[in-house]
Backbone and ligand atoms as CSV (ligand in chain L), in Angstrom:
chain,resi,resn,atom,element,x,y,z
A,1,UNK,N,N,-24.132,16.126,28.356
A,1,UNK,CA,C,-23.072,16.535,27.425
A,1,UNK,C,C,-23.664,17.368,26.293
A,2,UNK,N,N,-25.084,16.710,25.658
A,2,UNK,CA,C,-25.273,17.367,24.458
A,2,UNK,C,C,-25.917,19.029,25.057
A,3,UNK,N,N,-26.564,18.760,26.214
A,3,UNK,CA,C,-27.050,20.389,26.756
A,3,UNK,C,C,-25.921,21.166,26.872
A,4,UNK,N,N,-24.623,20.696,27.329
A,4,UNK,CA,C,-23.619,22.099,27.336
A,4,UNK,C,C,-23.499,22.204,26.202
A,5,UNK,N,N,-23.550,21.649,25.672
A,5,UNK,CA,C,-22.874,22.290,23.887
A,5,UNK,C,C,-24.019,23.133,23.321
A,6,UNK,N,N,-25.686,22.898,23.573
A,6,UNK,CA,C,-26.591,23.750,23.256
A,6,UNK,C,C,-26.644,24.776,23.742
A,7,UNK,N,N,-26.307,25.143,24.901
A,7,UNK,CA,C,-26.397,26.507,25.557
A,7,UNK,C,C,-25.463,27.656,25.718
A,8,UNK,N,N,-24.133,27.431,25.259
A,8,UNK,CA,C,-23.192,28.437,24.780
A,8,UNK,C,C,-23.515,28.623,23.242
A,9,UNK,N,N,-23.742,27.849,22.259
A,9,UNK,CA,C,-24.504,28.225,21.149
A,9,UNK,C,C,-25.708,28.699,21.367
A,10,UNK,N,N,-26.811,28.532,22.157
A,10,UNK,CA,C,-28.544,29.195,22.419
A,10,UNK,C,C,-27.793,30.703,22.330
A,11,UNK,N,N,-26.502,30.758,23.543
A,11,UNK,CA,C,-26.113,32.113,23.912
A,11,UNK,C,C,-25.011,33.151,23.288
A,12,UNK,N,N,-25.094,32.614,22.473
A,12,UNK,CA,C,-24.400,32.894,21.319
A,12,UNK,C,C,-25.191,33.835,20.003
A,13,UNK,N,N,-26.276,32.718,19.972
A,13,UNK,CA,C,-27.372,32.843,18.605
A,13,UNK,C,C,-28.114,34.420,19.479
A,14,UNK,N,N,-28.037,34.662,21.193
A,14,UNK,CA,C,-29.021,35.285,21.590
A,14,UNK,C,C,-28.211,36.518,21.289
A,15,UNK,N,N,-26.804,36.542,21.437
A,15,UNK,CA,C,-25.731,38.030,21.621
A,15,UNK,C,C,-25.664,37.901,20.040
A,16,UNK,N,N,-25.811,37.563,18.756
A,16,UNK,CA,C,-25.964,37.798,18.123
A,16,UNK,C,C,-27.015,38.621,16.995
A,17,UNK,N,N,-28.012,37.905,17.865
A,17,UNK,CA,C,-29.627,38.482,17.481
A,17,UNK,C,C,-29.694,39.596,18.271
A,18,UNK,N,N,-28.937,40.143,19.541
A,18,UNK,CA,C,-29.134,40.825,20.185
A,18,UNK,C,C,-28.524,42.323,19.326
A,19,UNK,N,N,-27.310,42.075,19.004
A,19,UNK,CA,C,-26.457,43.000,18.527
A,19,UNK,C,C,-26.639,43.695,17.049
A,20,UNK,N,N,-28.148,42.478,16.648
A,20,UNK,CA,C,-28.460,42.880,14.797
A,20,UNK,C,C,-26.945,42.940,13.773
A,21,UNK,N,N,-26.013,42.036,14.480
A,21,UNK,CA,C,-24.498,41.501,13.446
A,21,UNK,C,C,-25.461,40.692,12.124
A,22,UNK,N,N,-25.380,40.887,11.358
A,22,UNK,CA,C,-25.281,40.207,10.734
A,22,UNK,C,C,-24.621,38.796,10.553
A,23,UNK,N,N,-24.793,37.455,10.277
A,23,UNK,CA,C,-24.642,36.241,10.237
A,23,UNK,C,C,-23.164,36.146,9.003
A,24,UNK,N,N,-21.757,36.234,9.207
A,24,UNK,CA,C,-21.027,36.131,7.839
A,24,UNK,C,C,-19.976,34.947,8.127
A,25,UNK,N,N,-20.463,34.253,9.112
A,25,UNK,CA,C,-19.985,32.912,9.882
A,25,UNK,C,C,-19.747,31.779,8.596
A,26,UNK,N,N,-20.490,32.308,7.023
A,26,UNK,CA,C,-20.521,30.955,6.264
A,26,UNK,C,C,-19.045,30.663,5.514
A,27,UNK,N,N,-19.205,29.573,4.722
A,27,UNK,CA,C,-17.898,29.394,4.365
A,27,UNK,C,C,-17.109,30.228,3.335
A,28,UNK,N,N,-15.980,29.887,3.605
A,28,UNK,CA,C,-14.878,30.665,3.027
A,28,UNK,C,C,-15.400,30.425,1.499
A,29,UNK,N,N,-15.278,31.410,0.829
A,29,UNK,CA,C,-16.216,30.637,-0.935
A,29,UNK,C,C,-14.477,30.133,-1.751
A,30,UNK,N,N,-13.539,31.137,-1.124
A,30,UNK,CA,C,-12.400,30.622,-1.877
A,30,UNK,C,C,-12.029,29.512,-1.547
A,31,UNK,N,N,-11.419,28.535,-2.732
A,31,UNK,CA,C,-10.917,27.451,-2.306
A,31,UNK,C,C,-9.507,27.241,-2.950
A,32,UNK,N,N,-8.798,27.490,-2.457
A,32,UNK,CA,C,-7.278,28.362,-3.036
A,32,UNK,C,C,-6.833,26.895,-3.129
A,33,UNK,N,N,-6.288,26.756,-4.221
A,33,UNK,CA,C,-5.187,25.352,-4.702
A,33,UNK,C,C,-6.164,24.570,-4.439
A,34,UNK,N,N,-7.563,24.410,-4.421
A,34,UNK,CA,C,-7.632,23.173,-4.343
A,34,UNK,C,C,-7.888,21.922,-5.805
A,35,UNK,N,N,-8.212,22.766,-7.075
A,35,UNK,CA,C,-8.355,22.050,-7.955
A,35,UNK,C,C,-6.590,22.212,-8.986
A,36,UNK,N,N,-6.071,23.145,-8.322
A,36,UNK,CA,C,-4.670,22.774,-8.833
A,36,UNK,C,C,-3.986,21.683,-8.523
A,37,UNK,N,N,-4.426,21.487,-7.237
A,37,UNK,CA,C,-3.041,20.254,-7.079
A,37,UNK,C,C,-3.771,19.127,-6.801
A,38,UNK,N,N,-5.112,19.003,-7.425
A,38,UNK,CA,C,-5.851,17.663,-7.668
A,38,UNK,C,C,-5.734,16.258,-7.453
A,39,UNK,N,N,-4.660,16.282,-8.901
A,39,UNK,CA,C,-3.973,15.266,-9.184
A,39,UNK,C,C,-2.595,14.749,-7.727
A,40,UNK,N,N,-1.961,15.791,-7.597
A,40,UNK,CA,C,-0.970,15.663,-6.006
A,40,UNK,C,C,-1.708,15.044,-5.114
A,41,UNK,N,N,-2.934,15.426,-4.720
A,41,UNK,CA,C,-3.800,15.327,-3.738
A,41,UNK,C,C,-4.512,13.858,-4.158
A,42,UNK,N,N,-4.847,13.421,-4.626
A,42,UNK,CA,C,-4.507,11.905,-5.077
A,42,UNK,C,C,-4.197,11.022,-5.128
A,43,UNK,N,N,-3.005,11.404,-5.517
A,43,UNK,CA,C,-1.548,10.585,-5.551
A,43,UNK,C,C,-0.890,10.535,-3.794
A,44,UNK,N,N,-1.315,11.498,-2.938
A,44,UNK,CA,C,-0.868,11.545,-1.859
A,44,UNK,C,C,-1.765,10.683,-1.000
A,45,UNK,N,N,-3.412,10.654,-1.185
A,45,UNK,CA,C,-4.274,9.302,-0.572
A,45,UNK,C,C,-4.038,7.905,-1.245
A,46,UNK,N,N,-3.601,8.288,-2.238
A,46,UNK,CA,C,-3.203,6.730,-2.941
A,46,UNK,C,C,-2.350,6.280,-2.146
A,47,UNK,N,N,-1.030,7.007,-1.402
A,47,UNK,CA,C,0.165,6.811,-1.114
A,47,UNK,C,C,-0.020,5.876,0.500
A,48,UNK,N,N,-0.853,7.229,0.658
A,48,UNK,CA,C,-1.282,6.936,2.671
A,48,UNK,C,C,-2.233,5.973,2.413
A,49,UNK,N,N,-3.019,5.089,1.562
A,49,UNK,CA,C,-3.667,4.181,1.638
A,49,UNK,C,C,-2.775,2.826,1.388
A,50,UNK,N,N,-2.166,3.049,0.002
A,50,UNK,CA,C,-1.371,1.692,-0.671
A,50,UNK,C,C,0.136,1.264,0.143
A,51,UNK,N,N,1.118,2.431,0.007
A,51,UNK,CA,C,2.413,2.735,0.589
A,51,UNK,C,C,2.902,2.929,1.927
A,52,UNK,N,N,2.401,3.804,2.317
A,52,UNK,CA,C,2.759,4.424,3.863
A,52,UNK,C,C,2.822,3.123,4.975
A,53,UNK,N,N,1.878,2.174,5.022
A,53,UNK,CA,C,2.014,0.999,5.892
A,53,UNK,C,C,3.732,0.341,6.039
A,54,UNK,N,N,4.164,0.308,4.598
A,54,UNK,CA,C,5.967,-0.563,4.413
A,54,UNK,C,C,6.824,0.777,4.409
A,55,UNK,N,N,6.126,2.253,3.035
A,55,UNK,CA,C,7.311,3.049,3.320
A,55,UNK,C,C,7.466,3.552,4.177
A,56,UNK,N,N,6.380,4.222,5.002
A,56,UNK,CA,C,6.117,4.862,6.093
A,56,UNK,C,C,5.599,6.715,5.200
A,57,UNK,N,N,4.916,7.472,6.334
A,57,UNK,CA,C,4.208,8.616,6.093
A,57,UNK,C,C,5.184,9.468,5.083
A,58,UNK,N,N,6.474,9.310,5.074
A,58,UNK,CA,C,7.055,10.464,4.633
A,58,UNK,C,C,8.267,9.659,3.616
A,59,UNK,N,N,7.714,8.741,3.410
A,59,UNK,CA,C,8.608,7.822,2.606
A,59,UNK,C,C,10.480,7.662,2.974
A,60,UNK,N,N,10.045,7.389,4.280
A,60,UNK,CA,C,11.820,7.349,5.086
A,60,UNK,C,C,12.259,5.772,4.993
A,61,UNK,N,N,10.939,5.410,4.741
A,61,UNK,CA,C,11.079,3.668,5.155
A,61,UNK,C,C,11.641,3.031,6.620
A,62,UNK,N,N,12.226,1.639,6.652
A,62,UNK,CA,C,12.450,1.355,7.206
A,62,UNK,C,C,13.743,0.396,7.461
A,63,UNK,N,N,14.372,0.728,8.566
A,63,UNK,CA,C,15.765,0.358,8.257
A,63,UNK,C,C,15.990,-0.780,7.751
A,64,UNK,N,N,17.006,-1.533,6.742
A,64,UNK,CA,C,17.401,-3.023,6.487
A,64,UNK,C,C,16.138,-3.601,5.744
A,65,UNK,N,N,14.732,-3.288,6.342
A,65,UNK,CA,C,13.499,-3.650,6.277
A,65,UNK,C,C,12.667,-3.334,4.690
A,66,UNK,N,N,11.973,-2.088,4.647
A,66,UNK,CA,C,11.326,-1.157,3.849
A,66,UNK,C,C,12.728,-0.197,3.380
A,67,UNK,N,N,12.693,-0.372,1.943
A,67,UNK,CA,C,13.588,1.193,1.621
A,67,UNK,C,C,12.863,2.064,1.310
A,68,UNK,N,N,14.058,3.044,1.649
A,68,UNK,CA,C,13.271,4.214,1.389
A,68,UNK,C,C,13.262,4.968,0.059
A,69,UNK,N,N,11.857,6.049,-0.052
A,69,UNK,CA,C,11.727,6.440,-1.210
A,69,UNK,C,C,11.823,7.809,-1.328
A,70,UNK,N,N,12.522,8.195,-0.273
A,70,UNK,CA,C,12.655,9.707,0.126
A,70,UNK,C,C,13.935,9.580,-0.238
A,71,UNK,N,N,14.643,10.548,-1.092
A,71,UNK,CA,C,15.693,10.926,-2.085
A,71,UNK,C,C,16.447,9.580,-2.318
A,72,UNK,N,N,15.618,8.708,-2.506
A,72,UNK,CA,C,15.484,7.335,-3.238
A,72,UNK,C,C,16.206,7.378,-4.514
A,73,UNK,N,N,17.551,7.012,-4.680
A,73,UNK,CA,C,18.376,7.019,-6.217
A,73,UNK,C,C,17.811,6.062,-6.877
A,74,UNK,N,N,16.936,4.828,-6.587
A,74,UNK,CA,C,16.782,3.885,-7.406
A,74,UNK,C,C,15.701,4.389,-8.485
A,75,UNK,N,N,14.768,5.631,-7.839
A,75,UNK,CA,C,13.588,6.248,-9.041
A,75,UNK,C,C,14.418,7.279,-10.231
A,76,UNK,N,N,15.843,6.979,-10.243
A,76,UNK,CA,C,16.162,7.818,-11.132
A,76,UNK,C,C,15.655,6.958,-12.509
A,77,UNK,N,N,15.356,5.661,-12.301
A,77,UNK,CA,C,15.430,4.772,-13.850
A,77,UNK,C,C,13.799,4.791,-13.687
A,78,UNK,N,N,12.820,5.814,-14.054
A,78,UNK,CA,C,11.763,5.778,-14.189
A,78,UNK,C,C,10.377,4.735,-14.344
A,79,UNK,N,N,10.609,3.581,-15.848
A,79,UNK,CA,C,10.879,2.795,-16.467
A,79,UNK,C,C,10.965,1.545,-15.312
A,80,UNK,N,N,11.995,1.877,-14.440
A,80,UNK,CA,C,11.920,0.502,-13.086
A,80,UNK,C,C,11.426,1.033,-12.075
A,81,UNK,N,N,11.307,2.120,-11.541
A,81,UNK,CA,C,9.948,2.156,-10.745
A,81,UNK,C,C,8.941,2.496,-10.481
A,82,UNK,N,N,8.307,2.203,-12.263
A,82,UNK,CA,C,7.088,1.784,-12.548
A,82,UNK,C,C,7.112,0.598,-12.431
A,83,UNK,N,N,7.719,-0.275,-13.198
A,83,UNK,CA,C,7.760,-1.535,-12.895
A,83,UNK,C,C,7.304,-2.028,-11.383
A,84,UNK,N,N,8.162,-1.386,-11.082
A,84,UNK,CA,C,8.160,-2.170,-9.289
A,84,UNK,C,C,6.800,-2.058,-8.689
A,85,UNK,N,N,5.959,-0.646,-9.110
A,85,UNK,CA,C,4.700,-1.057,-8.517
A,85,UNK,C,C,3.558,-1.746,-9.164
A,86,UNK,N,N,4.248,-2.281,-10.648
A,86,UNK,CA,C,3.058,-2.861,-11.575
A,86,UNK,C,C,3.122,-4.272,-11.114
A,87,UNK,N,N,4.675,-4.478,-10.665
A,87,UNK,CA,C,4.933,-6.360,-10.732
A,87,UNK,C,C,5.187,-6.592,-8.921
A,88,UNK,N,N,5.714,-5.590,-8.465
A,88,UNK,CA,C,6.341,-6.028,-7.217
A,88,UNK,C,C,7.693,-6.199,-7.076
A,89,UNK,N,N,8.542,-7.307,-6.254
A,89,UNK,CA,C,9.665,-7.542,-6.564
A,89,UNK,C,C,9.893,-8.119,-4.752
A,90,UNK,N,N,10.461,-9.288,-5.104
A,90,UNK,CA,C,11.649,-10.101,-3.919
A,90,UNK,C,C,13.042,-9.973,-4.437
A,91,UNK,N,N,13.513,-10.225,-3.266
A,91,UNK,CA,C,15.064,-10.700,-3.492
A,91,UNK,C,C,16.015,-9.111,-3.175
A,92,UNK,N,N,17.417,-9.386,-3.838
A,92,UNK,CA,C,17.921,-7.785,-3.243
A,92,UNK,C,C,17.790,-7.174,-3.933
A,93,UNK,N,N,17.854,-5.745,-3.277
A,93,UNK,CA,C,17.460,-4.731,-4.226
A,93,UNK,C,C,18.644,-3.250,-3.283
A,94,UNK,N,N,19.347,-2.771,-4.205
A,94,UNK,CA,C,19.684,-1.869,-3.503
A,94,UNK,C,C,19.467,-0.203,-3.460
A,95,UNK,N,N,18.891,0.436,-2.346
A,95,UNK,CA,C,18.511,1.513,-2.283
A,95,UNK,C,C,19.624,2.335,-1.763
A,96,UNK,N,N,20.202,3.452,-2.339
A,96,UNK,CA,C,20.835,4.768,-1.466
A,96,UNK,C,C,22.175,4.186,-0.807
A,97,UNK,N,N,22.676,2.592,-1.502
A,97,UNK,CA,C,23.818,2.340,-0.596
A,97,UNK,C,C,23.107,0.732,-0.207
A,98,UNK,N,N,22.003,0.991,0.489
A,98,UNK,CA,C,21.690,-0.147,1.611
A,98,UNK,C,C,20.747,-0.886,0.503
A,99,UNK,N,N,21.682,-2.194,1.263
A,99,UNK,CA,C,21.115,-3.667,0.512
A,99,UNK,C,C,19.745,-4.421,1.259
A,100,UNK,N,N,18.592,-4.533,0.450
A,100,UNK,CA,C,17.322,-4.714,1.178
A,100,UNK,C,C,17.024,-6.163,0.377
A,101,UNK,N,N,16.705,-6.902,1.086
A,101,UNK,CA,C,16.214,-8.346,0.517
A,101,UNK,C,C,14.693,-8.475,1.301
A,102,UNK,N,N,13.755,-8.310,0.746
A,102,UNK,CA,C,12.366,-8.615,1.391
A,102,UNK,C,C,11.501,-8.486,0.103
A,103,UNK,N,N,10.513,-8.575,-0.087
A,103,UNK,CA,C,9.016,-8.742,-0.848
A,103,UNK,C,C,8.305,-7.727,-0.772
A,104,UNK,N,N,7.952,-6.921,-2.248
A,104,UNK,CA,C,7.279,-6.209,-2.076
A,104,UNK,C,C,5.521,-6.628,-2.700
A,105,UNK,N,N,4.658,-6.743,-2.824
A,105,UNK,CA,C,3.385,-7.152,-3.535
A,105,UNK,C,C,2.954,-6.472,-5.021
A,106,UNK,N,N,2.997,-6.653,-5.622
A,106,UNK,CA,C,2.289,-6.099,-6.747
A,106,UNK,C,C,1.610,-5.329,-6.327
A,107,UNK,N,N,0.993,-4.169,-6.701
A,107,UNK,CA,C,0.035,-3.290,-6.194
A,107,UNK,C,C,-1.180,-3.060,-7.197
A,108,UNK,N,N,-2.011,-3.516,-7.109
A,108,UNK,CA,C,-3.649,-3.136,-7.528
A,108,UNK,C,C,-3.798,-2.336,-8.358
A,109,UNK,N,N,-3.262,-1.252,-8.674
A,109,UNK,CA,C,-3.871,0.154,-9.216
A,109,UNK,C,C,-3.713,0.168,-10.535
A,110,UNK,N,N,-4.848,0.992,-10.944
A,110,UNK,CA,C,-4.832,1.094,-12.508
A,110,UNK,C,C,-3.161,2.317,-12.993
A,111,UNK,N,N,-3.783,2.047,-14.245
A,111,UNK,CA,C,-2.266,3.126,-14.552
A,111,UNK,C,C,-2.513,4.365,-14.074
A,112,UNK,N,N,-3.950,4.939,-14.082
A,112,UNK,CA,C,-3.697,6.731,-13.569
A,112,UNK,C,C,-3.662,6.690,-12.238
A,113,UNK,N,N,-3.779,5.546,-11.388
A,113,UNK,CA,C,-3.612,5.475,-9.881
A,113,UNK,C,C,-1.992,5.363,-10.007
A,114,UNK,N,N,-1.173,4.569,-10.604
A,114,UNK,CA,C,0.142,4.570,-10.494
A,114,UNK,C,C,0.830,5.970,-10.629
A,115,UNK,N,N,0.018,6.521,-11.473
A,115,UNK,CA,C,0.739,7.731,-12.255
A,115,UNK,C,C,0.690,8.867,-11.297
A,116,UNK,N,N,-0.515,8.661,-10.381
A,116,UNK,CA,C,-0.345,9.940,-9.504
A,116,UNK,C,C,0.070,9.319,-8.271
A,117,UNK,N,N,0.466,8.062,-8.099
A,117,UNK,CA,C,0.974,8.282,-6.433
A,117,UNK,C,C,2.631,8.100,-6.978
A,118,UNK,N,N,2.901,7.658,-8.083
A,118,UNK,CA,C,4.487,7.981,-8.269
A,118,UNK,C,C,4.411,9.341,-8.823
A,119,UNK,N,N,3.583,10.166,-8.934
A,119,UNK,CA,C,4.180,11.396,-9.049
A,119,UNK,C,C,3.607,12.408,-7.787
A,120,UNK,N,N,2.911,11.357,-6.719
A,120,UNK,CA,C,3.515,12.217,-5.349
A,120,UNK,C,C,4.931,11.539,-5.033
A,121,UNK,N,N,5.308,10.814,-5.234
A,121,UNK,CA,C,6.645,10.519,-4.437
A,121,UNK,C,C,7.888,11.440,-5.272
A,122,UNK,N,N,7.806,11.309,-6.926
A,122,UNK,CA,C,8.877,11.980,-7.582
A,122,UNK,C,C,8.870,13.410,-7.279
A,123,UNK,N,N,7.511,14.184,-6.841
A,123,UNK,CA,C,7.730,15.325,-6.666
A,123,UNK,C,C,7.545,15.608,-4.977
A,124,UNK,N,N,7.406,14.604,-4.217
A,124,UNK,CA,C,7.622,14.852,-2.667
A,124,UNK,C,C,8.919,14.538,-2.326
A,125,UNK,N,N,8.984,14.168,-0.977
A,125,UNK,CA,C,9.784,13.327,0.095
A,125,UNK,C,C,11.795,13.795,-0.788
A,126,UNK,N,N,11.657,15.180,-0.972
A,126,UNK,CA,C,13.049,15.293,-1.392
A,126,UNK,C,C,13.289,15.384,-2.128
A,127,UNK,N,N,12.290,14.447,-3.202
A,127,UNK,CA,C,13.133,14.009,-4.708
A,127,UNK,C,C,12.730,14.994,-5.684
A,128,UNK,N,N,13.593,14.767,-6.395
A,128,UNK,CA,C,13.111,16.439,-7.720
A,128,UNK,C,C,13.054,15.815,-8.849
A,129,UNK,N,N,12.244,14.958,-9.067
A,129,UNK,CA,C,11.466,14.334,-10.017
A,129,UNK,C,C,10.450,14.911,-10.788
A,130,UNK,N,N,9.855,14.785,-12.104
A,130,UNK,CA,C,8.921,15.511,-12.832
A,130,UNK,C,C,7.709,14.492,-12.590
A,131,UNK,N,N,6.229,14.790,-13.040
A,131,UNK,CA,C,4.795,14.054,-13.147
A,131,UNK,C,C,5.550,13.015,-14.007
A,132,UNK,N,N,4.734,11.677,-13.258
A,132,UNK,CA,C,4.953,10.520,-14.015
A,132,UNK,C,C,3.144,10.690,-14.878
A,133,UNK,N,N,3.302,10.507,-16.127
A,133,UNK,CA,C,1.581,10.074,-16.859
A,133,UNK,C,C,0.775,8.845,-16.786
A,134,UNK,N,N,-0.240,8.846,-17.230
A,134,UNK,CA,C,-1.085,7.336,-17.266
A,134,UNK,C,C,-0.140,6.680,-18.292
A,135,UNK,N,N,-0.184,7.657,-19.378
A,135,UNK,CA,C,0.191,6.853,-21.037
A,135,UNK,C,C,1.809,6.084,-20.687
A,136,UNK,N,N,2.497,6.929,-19.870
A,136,UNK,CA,C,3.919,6.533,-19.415
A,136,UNK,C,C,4.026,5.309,-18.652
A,137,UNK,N,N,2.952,4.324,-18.088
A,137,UNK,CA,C,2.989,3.802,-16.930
A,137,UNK,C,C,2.190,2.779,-17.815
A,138,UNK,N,N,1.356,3.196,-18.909
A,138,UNK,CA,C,0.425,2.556,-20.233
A,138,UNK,C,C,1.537,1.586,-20.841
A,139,UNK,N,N,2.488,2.593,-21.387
A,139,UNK,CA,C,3.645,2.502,-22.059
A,139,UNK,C,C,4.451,0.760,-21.660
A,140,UNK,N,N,5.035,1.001,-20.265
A,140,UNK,CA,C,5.720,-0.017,-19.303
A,140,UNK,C,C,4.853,-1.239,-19.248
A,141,UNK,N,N,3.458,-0.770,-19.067
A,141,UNK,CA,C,2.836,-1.851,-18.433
A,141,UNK,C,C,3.067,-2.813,-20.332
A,142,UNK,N,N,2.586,-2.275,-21.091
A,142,UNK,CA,C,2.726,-2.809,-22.417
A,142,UNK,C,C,3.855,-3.642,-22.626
A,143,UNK,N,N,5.219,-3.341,-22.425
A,143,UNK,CA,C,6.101,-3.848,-22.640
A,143,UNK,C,C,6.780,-4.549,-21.468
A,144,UNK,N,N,5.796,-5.236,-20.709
A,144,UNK,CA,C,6.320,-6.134,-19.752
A,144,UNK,C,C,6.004,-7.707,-20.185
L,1,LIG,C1,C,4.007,-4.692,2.029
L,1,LIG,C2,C,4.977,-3.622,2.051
L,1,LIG,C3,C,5.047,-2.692,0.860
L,1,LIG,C4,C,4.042,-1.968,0.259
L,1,LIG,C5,C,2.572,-1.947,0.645
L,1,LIG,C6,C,4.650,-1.206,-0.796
L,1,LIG,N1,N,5.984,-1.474,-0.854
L,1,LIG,FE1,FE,7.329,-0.656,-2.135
L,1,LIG,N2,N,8.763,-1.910,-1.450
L,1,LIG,C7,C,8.613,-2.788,-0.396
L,1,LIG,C8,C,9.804,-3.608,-0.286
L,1,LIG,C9,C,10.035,-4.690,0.768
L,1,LIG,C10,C,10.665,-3.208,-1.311
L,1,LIG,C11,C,12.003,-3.862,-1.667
L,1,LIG,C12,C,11.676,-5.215,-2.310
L,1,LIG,C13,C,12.840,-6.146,-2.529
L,1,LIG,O1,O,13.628,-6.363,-1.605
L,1,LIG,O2,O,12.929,-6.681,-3.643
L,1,LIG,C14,C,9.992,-2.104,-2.010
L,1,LIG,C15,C,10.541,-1.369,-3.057
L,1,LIG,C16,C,9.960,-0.239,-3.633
L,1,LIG,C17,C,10.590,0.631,-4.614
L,1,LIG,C18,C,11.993,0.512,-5.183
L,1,LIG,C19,C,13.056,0.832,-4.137
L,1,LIG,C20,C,13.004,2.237,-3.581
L,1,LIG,O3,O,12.936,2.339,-2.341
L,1,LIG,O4,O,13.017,3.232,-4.328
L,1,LIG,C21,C,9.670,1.587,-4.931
L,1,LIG,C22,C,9.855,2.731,-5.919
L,1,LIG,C23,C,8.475,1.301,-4.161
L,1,LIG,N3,N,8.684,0.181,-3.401
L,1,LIG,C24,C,7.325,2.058,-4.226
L,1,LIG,C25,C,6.127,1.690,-3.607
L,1,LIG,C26,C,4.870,2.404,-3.796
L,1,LIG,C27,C,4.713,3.680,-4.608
L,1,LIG,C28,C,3.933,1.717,-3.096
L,1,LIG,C29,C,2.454,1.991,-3.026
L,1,LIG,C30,C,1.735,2.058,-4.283
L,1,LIG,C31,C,4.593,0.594,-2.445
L,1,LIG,N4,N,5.922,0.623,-2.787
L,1,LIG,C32,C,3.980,-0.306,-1.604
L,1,LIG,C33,C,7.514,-2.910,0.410
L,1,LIG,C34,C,6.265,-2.384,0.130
């Protein structure tokens, strides 16, 4: 296995050296958006690590089960869902219409971990939500 893979590269390196091309095979030096959307990019491994297991990848959730957080009316009260990922929450809760009674866990994360995976969800999966902050999520956690 590892010899075929050496010998279309040997023959490769040889039609290259052969042709005097110059080598411009290296990497791309631009790295377009990648320190802009940092913080998104973040908040989106926070999401697929902490979330995605109950909401699912694209925050659709799951029927009766997991609600969903994809054009999710309940994140209009900011304020409560921060809450929800500082404390958790059992019992009913109603999302978009549909009445969900199950357990969610408290979640682990410091406030700038909260702050950027609720501000991948407010600004993903539909919703037209603004950046949630650390100090905003500082704020809540204070007055719980
Ligand atoms: C173990 C499964 C599970 C995990 C992990 C989980 N949730 Fe939840 N989440 C739930 C359940 C279940 C509810 C509803 C709880 C109830 O019935 O009281 C809920 C409710 C919510 C709500 C309020 C209702 C809505 O759909 O808008 C938000 C916001 C939310 N979760 C965000 C998150 C975020 C963000 C994470 C990751 C940091 C997360 N959840 C992780 C299961 C989970």
């Amino acid at each position: 296995m590892k010899l075929l893979q050496i010998i279309p590269a040997a023959a490769i390196m040889i039609i290259a050296a052969s042709c005097g091309g110059d080598n411009t095979t290296g990497k791309n030096p631009y790295q377009t958006g990648e320190s802009a959307s940092a913080a998104t990019q973040s908040g989106e491994s926070i999401y697929k690590t902490n979330c995605a297991s109950c909401h699912m990848a694209g925050g659709e959730g799951i029927e009766k089960v997991y609600p969903p957080l994809a054009k999710s009316d309940y994140l209009a009260d900011r304020k409560r869902a921060i809450t929800q990922i500082i404390k958790g929450s059992s019992g009913e809760i109603v999302v978009n219409g549909q009445t969900y009674n199950n357990t969610m866990p408290p979640q682990q994360l410091d406030d700038a971990q909260i702050a950027a995976v609720l501000t991948y969800v407010y600004t993903n999966m539909g919703n037209t939500g603004t950046a949630v902050t650390a100090e905003e999520v500082k704020a809540v956690r204070a007055s719980l």
